[in-house]
C-alpha positions as a LaTeX table, in Angstrom:
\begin{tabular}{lrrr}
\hline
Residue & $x$ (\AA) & $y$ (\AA) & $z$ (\AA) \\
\hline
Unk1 & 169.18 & 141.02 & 212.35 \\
Unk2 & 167.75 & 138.33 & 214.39 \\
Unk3 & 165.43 & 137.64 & 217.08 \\
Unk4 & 166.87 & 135.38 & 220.44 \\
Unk5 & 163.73 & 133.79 & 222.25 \\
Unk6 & 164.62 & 132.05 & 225.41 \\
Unk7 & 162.12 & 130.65 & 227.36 \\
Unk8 & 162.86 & 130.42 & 230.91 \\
Unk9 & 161.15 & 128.70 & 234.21 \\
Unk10 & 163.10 & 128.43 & 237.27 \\
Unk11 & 166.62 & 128.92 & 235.59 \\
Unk12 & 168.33 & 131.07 & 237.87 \\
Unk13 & 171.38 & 129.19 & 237.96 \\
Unk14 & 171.95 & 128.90 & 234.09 \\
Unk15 & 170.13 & 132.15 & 232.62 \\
Unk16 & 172.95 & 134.53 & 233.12 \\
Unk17 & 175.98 & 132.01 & 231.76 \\
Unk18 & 173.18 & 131.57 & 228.79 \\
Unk19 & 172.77 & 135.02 & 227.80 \\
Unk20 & 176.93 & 135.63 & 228.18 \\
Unk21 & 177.20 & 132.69 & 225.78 \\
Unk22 & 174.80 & 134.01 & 223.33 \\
Unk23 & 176.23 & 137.82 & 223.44 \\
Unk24 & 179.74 & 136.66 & 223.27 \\
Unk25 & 178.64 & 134.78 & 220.11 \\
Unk26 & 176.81 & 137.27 & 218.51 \\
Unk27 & 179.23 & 140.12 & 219.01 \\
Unk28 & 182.08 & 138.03 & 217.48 \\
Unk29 & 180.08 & 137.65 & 214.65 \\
Unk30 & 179.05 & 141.09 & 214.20 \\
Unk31 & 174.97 & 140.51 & 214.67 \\
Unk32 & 174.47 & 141.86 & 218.37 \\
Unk33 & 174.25 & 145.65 & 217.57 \\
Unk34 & 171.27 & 144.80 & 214.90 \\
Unk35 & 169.96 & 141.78 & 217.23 \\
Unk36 & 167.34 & 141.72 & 220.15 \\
Unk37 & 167.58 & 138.53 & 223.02 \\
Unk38 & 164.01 & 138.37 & 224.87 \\
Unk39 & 164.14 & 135.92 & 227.84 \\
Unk40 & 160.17 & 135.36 & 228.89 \\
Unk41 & 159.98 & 134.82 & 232.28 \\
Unk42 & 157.48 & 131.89 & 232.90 \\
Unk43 & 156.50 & 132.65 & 236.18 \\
Unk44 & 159.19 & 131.63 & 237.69 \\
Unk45 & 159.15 & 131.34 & 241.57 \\
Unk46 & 163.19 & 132.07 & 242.07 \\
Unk47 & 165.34 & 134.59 & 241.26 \\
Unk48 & 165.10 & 134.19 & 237.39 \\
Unk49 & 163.65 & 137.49 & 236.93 \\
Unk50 & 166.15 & 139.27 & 238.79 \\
Unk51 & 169.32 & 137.31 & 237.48 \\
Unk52 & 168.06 & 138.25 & 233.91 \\
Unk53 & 167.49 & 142.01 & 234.17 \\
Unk54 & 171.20 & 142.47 & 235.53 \\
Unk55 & 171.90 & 141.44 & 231.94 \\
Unk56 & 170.16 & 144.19 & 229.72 \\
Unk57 & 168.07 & 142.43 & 227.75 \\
Unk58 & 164.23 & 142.56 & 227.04 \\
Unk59 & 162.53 & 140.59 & 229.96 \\
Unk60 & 158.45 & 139.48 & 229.11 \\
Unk61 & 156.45 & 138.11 & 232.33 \\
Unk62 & 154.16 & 135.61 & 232.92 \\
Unk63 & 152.01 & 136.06 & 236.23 \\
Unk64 & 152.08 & 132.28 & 236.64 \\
Unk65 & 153.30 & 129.22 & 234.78 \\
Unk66 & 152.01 & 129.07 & 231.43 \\
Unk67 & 154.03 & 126.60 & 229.24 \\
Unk68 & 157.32 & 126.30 & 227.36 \\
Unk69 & 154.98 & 126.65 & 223.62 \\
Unk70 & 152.75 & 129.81 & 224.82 \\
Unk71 & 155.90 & 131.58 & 226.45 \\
Unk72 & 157.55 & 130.67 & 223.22 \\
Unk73 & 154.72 & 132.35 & 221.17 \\
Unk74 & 154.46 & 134.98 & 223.33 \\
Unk75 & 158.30 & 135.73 & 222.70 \\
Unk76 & 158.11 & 136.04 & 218.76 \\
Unk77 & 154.86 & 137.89 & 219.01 \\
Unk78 & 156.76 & 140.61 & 220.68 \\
Unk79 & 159.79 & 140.05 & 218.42 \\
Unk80 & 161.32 & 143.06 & 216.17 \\
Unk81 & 163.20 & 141.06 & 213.52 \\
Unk82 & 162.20 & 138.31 & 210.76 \\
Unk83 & 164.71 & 135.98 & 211.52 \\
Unk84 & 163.73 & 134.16 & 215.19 \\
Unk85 & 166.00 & 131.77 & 217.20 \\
Unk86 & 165.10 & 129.85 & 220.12 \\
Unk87 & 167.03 & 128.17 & 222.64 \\
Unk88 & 166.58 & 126.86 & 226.24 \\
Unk89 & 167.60 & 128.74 & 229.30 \\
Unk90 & 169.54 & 125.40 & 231.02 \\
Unk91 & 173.01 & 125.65 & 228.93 \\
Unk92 & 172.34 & 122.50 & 227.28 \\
Unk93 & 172.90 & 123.85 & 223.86 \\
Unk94 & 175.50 & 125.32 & 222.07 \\
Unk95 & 175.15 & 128.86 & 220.57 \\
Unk96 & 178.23 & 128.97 & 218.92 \\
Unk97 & 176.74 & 126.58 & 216.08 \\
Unk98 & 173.68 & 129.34 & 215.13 \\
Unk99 & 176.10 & 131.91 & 213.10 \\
Unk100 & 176.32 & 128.24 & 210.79 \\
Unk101 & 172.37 & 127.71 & 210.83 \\
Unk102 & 171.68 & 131.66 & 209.83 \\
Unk103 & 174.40 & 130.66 & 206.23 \\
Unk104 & 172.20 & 127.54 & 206.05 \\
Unk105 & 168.75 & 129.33 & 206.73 \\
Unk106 & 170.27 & 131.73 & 204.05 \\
Unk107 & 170.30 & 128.83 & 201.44 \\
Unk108 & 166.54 & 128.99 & 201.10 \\
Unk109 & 165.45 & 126.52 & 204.31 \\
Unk110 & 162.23 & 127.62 & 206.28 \\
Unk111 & 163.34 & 125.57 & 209.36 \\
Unk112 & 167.20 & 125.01 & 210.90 \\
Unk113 & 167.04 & 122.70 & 213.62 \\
Unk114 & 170.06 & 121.58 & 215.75 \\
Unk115 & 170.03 & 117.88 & 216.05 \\
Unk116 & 171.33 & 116.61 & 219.74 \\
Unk117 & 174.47 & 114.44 & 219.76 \\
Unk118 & 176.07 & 112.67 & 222.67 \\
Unk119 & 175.93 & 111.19 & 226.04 \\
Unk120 & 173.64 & 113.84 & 227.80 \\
Unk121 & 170.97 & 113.79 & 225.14 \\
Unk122 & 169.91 & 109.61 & 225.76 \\
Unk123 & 169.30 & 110.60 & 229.62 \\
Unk124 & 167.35 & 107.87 & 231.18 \\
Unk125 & 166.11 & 104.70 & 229.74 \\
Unk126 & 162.82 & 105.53 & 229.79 \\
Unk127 & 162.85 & 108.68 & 227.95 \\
Unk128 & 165.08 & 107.30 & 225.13 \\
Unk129 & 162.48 & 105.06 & 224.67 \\
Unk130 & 159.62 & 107.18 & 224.68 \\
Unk131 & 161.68 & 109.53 & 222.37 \\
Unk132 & 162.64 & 106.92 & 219.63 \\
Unk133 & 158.59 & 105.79 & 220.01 \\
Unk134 & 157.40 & 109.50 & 219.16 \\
Unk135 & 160.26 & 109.61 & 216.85 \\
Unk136 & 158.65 & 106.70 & 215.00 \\
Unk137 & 155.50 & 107.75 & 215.04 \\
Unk138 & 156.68 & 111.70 & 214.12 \\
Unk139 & 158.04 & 110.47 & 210.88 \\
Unk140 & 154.94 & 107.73 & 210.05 \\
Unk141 & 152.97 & 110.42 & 210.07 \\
Unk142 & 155.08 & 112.86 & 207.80 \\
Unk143 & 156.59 & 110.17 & 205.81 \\
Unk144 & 160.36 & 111.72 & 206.11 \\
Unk145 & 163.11 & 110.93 & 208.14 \\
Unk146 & 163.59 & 113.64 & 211.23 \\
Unk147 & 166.68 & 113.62 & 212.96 \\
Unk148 & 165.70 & 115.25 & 215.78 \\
Unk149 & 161.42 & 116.04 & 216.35 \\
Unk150 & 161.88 & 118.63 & 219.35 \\
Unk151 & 165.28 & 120.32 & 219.85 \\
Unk152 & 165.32 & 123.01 & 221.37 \\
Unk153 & 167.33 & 125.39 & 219.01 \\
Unk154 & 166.01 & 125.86 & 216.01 \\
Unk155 & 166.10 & 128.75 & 213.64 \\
Unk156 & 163.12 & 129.84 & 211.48 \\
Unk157 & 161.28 & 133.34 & 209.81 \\
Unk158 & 158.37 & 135.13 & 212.44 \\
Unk159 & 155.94 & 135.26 & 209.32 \\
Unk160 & 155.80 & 131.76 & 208.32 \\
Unk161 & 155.48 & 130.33 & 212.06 \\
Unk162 & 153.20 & 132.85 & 213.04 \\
Unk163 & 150.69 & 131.06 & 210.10 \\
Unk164 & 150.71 & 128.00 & 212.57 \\
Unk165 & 150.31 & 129.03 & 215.57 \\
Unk166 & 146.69 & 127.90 & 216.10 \\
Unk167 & 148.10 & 124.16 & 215.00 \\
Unk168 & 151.38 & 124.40 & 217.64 \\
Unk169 & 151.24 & 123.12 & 221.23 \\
Unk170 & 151.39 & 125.51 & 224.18 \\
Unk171 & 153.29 & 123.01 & 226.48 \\
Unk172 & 156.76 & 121.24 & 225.67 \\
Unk173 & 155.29 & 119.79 & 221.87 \\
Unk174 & 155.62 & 123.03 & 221.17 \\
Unk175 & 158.79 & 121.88 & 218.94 \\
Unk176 & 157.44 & 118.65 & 218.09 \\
Unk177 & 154.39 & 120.02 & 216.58 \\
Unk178 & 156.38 & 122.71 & 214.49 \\
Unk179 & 158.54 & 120.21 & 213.06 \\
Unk180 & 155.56 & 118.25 & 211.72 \\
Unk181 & 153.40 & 121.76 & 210.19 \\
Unk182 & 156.53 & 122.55 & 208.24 \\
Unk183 & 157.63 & 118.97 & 206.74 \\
Unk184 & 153.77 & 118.30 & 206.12 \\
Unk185 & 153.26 & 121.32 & 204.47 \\
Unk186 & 156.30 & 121.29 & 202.49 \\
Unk187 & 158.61 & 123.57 & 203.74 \\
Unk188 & 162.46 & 123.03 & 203.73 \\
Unk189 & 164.08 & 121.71 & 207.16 \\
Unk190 & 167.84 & 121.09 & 207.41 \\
Unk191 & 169.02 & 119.33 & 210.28 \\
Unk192 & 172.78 & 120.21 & 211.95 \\
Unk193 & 174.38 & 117.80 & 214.40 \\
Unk194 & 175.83 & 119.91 & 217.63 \\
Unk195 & 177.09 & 117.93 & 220.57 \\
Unk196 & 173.86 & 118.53 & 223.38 \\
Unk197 & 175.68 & 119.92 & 226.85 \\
Unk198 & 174.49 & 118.48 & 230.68 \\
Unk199 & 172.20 & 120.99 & 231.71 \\
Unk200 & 171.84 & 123.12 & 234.57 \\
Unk201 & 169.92 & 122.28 & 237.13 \\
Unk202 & 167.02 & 119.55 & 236.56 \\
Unk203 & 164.75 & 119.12 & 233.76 \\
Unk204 & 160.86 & 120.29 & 233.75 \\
Unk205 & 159.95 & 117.49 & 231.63 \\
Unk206 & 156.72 & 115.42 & 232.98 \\
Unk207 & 158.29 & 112.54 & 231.17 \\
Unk208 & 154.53 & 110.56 & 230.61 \\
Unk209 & 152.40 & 113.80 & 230.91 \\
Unk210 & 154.19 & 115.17 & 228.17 \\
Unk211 & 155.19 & 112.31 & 225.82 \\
Unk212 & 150.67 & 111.83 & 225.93 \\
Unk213 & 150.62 & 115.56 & 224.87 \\
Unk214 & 152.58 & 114.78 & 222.21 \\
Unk215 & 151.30 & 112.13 & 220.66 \\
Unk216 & 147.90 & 113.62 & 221.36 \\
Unk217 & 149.56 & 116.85 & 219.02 \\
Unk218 & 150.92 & 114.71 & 216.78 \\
Unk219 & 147.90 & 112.73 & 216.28 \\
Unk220 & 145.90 & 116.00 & 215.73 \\
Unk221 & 148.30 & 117.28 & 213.10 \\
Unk222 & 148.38 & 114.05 & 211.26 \\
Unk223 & 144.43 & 113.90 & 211.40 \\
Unk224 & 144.75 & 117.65 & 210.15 \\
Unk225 & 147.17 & 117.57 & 207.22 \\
Unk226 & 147.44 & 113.52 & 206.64 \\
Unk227 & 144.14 & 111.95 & 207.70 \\
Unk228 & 144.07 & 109.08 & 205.55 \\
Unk229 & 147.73 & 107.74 & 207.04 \\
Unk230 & 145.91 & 108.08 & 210.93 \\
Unk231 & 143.18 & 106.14 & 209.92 \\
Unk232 & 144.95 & 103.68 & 207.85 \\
Unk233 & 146.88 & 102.91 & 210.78 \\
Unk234 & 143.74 & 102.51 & 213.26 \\
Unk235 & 142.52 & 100.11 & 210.74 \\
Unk236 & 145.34 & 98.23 & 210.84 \\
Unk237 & 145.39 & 97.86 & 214.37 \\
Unk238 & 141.76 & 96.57 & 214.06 \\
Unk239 & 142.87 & 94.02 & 212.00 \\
Unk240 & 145.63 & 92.76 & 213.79 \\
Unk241 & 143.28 & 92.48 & 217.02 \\
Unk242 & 141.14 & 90.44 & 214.47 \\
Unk243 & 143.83 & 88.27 & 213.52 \\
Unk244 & 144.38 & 87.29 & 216.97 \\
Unk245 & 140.79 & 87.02 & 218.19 \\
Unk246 & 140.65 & 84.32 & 215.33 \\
Unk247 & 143.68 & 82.54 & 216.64 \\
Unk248 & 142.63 & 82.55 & 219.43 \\
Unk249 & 139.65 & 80.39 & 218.38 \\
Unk250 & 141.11 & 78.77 & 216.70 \\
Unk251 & 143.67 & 77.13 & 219.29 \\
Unk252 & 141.37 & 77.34 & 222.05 \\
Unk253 & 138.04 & 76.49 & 220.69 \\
Unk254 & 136.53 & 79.56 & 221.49 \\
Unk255 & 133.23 & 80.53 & 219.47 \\
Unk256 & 133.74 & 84.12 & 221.19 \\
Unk257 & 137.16 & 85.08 & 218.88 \\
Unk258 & 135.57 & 84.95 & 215.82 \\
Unk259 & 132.55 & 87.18 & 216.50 \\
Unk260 & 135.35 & 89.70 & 217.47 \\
Unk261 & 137.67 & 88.82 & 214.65 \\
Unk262 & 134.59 & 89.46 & 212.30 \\
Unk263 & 133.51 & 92.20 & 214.79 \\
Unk264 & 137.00 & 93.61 & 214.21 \\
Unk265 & 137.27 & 93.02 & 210.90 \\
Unk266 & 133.81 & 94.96 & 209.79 \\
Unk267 & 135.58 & 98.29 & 212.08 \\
Unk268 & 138.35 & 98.03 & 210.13 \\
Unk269 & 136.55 & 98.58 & 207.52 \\
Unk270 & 134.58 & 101.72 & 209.12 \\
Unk271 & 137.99 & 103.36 & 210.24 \\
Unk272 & 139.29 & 103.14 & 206.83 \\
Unk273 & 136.03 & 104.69 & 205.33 \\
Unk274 & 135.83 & 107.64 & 207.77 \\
Unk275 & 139.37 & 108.20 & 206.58 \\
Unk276 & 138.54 & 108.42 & 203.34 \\
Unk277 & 135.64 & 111.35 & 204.31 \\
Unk278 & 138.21 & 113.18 & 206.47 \\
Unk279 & 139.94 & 113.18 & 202.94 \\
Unk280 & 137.09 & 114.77 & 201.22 \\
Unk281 & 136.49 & 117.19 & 203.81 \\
Unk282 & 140.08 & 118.40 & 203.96 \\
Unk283 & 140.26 & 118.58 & 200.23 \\
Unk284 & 136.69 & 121.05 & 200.22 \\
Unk285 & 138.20 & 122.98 & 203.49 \\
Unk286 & 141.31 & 123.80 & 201.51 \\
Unk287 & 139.49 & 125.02 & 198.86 \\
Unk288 & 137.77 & 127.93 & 200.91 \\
\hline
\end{tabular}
């Protein structure tokens, strides 16, 4: 018995071929008689709404555009069944690899996530970049290797997501920020290539509004479950600004670089001593 949460904003072109796919699937794998798909209509201005309903399926609205995360949250909220999978309106992923991540989710993992393979998943140049930066950052902060921070289609239980909901991001993070609760609290994520399809239609991905939400999220979570590695890394940083006020002193004859090497220097230090009070403070909050 499982839950199908499909966000949706301005998909009127894609919705219907994505709810086919996922009822073929499901009814050749005998889940779709115990099963419930919930598209949430994000306030779509085109005929989303109306292309959804002439496939019999629950339909949640949002008066206006809320977010990809709170349409997402809204979705399981409203869910029947334990078991949850989300996946994006646009046709870009394959639902004939979930029957797989429900045997693997069955081995004991708390989070399934379909890794994207292929051509269509680099995109443009700049948001391969920004991705492998995040990605970097993503798994600094956890200290494990993630093949893939914010797929789309993942597969997870209601009651265990529901516990970090006040952590997750409302907007597109919404993924990115579930990825990091679960590896930094410990719980097991498995990781399935699938090869990632061209999507319908164009993508509603801010690429620099949203890769600053992120890292603002993923800063936040870090500060939250890992301070200590967020403010070891500031400190760093304040040392390597150091390093090259004092060079450039040193080559230039500058009195001005060392007061801000030292200046830089004595912050370090400060950064790395707050992070050892956000520390302490964590360790007496988790005790309540």
């Amino acid at each position: 018995m499982i839950s199908v949460i499909i966000p949706a904003y301005n998909e009127e072109k894609s919705i219907g071929k994505t709810i086919d796919e996922i009822t073929n699937v499901m009814k050749q794998n005998n889940i779709y008689e115990d099963s419930e798909i919930i598209v949430i209509n994000d306030g779509s201005t085109d005929n989303t709404q109306e292309e959804a309903i002439k496939k019999n399926v629950i339909i949640l609205n949002n008066p206006h555009n809320m977010g990809y995360g709170y349409s997402l949250k809204k979705g399981i909220l409203n869910s029947k069944y334990e078991t949850i999978v989300i996946i994006d309106a646009d046709s870009s992923y394959p639902f004939s690899i979930v029957p797989e991540m429900l045997k693997i989710k069955e081995k004991g993992y708390d989070l399934v996530v379909a890794a994207r393979t292929g051509k269509y998943y680099k995109e443009s140049i700049q948001k391969n970049a920004l991705r492998k930066l995040l990605k970097l950052f993503v798994e600094y902060v956890s200290g494990k290797k993630i093949k893939d921070i914010n797929s789309g289609l993942r597969v997870f239980d209601k009651t265990t997501v529901i516990k970090y909901f006040p952590r997750l991001c409302d907007t597109f993070s919404f993924t990115t920020s579930q990825t990091l609760a679960y590896i930094m609290n410990n719980h097991f994520v498995c990781y399935i290539d699938i090869p990632y399809n061209k999507r319908v239609g164009k993508s509603k991905v801010k690429i620099f509004k949203d890769s600053l939400i992120s890292m603002r999220y993923i800063l936040e979570s870090g500060i939250y479950y890992n301070p200590l590695k967020i403010y070891t890394l500031l400190s760093f940083l304040c040392i390597a600004l150091s390093i090259c006020g004092f060079m450039f002193s040193h080559f230039l004859n500058i009195k001005a670089g060392y007061i801000f090497g030292m200046g830089g220097i004595l912050v370090s230090i400060i950064v790395f001593a707050l992070g050892l009070l956000a520390v302490l403070l964590k360790q007496i909050m988790d005790k309540k």
